[in-house]
LOROZA-975360 format. One line per 2 residues: number of its first residue (from 1); their letters; for each residue x negated, y, z negated of N, C-alpha, C. Coordinates in steps of 0.02 Angstrom, whole numbers, plus 50000, padded with zeros to 5 digits. Atoms other than C-alpha are relative to their C-alpha. Layout:
<recs>
NUM> A> X/Y/Z/X/Y/Z/X/Y/Z | ...
</recs>
This chain:
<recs>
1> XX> 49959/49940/50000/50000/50000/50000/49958/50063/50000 | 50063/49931/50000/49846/50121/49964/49974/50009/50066
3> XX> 50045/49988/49918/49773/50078/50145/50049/50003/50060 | 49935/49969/49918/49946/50134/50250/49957/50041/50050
5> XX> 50025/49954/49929/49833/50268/50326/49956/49948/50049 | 50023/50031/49953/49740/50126/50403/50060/49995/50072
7> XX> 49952/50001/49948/49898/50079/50508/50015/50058/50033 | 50006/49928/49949/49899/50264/50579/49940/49978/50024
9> XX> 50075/49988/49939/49725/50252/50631/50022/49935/50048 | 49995/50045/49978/49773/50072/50706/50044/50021/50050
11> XX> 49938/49975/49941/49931/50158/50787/49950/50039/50078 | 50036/49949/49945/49806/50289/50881/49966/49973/50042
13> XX> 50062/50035/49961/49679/50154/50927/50045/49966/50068 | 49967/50075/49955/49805/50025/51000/50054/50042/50049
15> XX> 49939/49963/49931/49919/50155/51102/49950/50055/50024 | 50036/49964/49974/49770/50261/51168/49967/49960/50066
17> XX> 50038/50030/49934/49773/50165/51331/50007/50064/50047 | 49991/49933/49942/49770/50274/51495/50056/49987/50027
19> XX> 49915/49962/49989/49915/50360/51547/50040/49972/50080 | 49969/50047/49974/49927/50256/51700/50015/49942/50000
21> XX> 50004/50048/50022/49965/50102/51614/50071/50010/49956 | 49962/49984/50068/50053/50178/51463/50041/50061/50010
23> XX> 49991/49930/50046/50176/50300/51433/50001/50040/49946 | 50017/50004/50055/50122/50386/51305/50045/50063/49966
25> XX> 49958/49958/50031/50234/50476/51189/49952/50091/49993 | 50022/49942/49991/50201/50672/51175/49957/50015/49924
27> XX> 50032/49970/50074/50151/50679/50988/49911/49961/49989 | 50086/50013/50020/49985/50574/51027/49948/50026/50034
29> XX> 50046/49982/49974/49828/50609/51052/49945/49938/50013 | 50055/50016/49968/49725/50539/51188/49940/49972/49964
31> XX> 50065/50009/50010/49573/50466/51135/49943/49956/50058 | 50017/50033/49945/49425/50403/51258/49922/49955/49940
33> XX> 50043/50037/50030/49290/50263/51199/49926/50025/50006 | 50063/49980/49946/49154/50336/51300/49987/50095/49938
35> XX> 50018/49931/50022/49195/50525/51180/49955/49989/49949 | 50048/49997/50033/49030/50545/51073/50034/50011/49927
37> XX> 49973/49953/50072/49149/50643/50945/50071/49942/49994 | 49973/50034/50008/49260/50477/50933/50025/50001/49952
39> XX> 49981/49996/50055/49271/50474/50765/50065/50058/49974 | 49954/49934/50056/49344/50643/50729/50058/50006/50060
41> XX> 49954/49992/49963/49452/50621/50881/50077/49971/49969 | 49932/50014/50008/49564/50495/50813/50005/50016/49938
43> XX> 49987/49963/50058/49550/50579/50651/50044/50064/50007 | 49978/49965/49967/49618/50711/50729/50074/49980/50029
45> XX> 49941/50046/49967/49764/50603/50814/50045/49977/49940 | 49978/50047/50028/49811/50517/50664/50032/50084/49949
47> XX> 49993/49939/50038/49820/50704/50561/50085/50038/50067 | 49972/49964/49945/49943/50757/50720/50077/49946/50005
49> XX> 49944/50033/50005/50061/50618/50684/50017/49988/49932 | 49990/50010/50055/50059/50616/50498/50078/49998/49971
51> XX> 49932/49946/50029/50227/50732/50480/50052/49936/50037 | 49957/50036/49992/50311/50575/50572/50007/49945/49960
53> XX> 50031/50065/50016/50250/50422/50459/50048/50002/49943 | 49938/50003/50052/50384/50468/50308/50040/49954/50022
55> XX> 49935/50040/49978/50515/50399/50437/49978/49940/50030 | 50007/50059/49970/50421/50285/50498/50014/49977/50085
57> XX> 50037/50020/49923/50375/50197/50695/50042/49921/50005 | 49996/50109/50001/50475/50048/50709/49982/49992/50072
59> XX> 50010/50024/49933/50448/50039/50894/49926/49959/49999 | 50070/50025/50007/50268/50013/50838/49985/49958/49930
61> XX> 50010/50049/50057/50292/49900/50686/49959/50050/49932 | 50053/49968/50049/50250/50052/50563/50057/50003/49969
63> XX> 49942/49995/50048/50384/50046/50429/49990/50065/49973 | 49994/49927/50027/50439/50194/50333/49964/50002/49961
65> XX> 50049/49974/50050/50324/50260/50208/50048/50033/49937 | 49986/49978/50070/50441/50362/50079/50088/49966/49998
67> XX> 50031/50052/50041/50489/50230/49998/49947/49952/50055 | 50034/50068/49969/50369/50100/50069/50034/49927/49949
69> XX> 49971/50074/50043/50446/49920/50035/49953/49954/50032 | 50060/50078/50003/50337/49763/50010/50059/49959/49958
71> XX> 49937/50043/50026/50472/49621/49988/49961/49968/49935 | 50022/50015/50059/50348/49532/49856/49910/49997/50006
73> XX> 50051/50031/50021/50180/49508/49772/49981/49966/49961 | 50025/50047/50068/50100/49367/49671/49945/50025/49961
75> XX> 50056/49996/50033/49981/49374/49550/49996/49944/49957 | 50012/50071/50057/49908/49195/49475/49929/49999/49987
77> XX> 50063/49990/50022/49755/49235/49379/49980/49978/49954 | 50008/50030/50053/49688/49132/49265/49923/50001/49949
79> XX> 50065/50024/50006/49499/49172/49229/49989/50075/49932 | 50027/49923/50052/49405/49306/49095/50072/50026/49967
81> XX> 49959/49967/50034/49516/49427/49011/50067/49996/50012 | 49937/49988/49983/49661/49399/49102/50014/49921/50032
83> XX> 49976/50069/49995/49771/49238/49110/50072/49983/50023 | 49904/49970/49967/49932/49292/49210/50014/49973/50054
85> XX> 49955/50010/49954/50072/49224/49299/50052/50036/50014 | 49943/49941/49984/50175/49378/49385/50021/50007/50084
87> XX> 49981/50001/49916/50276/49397/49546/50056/50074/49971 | 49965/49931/49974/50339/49589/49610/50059/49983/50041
89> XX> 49951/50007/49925/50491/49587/49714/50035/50053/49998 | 49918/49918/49973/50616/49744/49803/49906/50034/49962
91> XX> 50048/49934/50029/50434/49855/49774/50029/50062/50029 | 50009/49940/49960/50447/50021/49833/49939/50056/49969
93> XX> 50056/49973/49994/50310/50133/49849/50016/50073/50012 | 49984/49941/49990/50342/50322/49840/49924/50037/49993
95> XX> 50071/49970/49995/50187/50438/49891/49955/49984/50064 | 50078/50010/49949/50084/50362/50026/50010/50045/50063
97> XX> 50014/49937/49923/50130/50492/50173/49952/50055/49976 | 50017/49943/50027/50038/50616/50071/49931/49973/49999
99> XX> 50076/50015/50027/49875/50521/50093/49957/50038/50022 | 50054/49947/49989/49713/50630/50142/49943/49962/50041
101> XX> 50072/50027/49968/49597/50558/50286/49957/50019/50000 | 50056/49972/50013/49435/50583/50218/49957/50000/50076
103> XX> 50046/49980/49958/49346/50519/50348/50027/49910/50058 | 49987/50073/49932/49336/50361/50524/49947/49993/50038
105> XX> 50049/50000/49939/49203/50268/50586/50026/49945/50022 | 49979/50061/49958/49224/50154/50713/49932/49967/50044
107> XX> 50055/50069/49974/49092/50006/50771/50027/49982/50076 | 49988/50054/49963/49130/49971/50957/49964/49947/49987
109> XX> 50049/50047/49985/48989/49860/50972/50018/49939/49959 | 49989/50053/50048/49021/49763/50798/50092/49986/50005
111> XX> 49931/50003/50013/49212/49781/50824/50034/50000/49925 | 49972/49984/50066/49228/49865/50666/50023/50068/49981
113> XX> 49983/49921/49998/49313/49989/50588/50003/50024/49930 | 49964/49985/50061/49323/50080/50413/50007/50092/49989
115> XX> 49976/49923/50024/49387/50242/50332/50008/50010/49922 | 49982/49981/50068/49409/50318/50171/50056/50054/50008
117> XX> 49956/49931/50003/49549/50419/50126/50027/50006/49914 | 49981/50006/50048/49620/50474/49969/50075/50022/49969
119> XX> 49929/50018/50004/49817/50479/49883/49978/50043/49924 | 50000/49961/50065/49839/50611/49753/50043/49976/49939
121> XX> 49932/50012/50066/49996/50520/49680/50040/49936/50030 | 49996/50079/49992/50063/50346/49689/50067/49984/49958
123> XX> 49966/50038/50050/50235/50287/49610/50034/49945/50025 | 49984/50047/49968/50276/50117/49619/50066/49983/49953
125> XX> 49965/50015/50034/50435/50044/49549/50019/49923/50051 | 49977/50065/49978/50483/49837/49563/50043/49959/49963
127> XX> 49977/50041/50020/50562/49700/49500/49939/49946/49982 | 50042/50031/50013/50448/49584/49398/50024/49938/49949
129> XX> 50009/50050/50052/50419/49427/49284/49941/49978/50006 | 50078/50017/50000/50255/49374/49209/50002/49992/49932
131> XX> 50029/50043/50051/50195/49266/49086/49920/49961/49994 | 50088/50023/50006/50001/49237/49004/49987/50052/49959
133> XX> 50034/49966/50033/49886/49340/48918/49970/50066/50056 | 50035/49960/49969/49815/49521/48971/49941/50021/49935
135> XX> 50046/49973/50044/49648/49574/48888/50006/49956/49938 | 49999/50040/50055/49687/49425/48769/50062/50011/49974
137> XX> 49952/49984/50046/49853/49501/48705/50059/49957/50030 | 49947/50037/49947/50001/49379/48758/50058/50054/50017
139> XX> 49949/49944/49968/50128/49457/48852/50046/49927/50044 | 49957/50014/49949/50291/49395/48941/50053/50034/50001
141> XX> 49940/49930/49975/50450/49498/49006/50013/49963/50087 | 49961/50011/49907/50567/49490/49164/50065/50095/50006
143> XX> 49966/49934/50011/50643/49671/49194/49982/50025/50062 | 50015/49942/49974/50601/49833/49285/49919/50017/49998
145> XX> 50054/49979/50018/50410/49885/49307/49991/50068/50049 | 50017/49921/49958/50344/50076/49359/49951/50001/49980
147> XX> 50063/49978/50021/50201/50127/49369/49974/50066/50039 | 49999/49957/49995/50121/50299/49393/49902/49993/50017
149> XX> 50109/50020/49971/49928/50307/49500/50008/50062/50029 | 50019/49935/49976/49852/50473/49534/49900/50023/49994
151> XX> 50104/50000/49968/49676/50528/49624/49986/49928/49984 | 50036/50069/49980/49654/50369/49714/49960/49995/50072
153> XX> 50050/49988/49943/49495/50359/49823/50002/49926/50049 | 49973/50047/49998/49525/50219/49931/49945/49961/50083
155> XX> 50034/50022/49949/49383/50127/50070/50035/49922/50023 | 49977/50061/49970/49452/50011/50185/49955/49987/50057
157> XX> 50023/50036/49976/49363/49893/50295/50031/49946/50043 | 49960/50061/49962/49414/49778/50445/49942/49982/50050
159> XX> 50018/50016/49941/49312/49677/50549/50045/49943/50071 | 49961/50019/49953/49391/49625/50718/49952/49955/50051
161> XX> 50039/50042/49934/49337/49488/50851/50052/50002/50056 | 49980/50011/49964/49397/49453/51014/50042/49944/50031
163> XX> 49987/50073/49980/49504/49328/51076/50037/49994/50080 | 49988/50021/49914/49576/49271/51263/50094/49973/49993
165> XX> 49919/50006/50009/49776/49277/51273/50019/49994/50060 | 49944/50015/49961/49869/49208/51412/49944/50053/50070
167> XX> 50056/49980/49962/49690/49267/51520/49972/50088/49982 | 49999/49946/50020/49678/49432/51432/49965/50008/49938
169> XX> 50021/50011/50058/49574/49481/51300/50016/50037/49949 | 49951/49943/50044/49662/49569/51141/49936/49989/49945
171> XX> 50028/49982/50068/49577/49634/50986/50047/49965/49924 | 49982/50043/50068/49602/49531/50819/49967/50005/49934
173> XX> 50043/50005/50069/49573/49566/50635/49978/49937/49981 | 50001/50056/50035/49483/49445/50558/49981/49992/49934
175> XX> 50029/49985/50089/49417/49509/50392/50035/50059/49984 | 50006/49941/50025/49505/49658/50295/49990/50016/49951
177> XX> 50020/49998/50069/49437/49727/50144/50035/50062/49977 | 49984/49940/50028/49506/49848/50026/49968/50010/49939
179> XX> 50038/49974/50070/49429/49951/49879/50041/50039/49982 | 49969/49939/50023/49511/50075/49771/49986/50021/49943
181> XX> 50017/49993/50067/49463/50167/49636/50055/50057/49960 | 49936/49955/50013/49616/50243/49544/49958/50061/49935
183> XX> 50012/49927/50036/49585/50422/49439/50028/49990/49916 | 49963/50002/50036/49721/50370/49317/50057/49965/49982
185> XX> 49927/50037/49997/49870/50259/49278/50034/49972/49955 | 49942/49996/50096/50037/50246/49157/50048/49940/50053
187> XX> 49960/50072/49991/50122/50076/49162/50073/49996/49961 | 49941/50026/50025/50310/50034/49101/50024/49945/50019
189> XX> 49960/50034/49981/50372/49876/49096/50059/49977/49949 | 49947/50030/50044/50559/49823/49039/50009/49946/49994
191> XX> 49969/50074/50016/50628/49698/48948/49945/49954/49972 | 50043/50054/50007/50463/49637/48881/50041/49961/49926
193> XX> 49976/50051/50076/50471/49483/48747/50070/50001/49992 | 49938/49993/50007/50647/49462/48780/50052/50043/49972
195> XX> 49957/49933/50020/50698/49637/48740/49984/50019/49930 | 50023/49970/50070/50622/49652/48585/49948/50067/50010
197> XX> 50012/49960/50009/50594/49821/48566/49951/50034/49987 | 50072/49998/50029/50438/49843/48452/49970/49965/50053
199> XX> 50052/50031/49968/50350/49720/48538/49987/50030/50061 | 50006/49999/49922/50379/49781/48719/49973/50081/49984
201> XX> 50025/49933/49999/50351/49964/48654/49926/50013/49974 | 50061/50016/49983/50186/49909/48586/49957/49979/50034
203> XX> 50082/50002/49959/50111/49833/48712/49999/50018/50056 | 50028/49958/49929/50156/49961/48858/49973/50054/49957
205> XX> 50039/49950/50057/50073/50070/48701/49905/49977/50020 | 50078/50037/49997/49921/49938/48717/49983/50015/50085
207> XX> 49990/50004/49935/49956/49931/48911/49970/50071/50012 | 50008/49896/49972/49924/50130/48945/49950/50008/49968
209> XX> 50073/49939/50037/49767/50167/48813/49941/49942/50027 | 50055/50038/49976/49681/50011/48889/50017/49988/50097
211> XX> 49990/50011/49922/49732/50046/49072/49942/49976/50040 | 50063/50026/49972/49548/50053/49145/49993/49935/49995
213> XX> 50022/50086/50027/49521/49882/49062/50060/49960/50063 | 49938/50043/49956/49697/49822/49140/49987/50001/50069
215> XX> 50020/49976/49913/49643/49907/49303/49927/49927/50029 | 50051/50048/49959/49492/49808/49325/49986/49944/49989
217> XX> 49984/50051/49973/49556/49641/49294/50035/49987/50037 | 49928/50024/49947/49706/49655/49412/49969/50035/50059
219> XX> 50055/49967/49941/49584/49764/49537/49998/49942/50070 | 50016/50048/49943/49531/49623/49647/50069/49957/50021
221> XX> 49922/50073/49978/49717/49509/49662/50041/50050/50029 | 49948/49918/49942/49780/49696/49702/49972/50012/50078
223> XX> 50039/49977/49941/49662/49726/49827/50004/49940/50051 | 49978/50065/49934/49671/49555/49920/50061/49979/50023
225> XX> 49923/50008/49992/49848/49543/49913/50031/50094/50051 | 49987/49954/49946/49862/49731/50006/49976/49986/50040
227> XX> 50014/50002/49945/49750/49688/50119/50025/49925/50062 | 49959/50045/49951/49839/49528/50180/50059/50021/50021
229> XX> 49953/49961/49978/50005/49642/50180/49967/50036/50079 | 50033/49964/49952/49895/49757/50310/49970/49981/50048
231> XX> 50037/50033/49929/49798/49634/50419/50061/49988/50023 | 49934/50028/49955/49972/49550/50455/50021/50076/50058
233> XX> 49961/49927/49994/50043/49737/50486/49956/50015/50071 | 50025/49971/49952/49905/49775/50598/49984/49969/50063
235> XX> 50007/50055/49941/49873/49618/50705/50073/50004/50017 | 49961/49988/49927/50052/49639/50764/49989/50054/50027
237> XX> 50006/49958/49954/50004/49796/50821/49972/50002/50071 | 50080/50013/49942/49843/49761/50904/50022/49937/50061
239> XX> 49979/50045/49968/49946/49605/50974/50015/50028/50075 | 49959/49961/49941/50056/49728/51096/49946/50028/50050
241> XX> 50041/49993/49959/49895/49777/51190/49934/49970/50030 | 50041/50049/49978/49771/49687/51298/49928/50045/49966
243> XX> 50063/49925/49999/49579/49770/51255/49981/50015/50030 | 50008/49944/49924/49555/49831/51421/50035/50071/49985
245> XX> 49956/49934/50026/49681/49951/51363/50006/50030/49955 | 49997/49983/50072/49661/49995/51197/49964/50066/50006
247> XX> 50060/49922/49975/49535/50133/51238/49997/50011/50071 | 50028/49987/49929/49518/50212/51401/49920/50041/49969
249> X> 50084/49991/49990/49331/50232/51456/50003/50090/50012
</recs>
């Protein structure tokens, strides 16, 4: 959910064929493989379509952004400080149109691509249940969870190979990585310990003054679990065009 601005840059790459091939809608911008200033081009492109990405691209498989919905996520972690069994479902994601493209490089050669950008403000609200230990403290609950993430710096990573379609050769993720380093973050979840009160108000008490800690055991199952949301997201994109076309020369 932190690396949506990837799927803009992905939008710019994969519909920047030439204009006799493609019609290309009026709000993009051109980009050529061959421009030296590549980088800041589709940086540039992707900043020029931002003000549409709220409502969202379905023609191009870009869902809406305010809310963003992710039908579910797991989390089964069993190792060090943290010993949790939790599944998200109905997420929504309020904030990510507002993200900030720091910056875009792009690898023809290696067929890679990454960017940083950063998300001043983040609120997520889901549907949850989870049972195990966090930081050693047991915890279980089935309710409502929100949570509140602000100044989040966020490097994403994709490497892509080639493959041969129906005599055609299309561009294919095959690795994506995500990083994020959040600024700050306030957790609520309802209904913990079967509604007991005290208990659930202590330990989103414990939950919030040991966030960092919480943050960087659930860090990595967050981060691999967005970035399988986002490869899917982006390989159908990249699907819809051969790579002859993806860039004009």
């Amino acid at each position: 959910m932190r690396s949506i601005a990837l799927t803009a840059v992905i939008f710019v790459i994969a519909t920047s064929a030439n204009e006799e091939s493609v019609t290309l809608p009026s709000f993009l911008r051109v980009c050529h493989q061959s421009d030296p200033k590549l980088n800041e081009c589709i940086k540039e492109a992707v900043q020029k379509i931002k003000p549409l990405l709220a409502d969202g691209l379905p023609e191009f498989d870009i869902p809406s952004l305010e809310p963003l919905h992710i039908s579910e996520i797991l989390i089964d972690h069993g190792a060090g400080a943290l010993a949790l069994k939790s599944t998200y479902t109905d997420i929504k994601v309020y904030g990510p149109s507002q993200f900030v493209l720091k910056s875009v490089r792009i690898d023809l050669k290696k067929d890679r691509v990454r960017l940083k950008l950063w998300l001043p403000h983040l609120r997520v609200v889901s549907q949850y249940t989870m049972n195990g230990r966090m930081l050693m403290m047991p915890i279980s609950g089935k309710g409502e969870s929100c949570g509140n993430y602000s100044n989040i710096d966020v490097t994403v990573t994709l490497q892509g190979q080639r493959i041969t379609k129906h005599g055609d050769v299309y561009f294919n993720i095959k690795d994506f990585y995500v990083d994020f380093v959040l600024g700050h973050a306030t957790i609520k979840l309802e209904n913990l310990f079967n509604g007991d009160k005290h208990l659930g108000d202590t330990m989103n008490s414990f939950l919030n003054d040991n966030w960092q800690n919480v943050a960087k055991e659930i860090k990595p199952v967050l981060e691999d679990n967005v970035a399988k949301i986002f490869k899917k997201m982006a390989n159908r994109i990249f699907s819809k065009y051969p790579l002859n076309v993806i860039l004009p020369d």
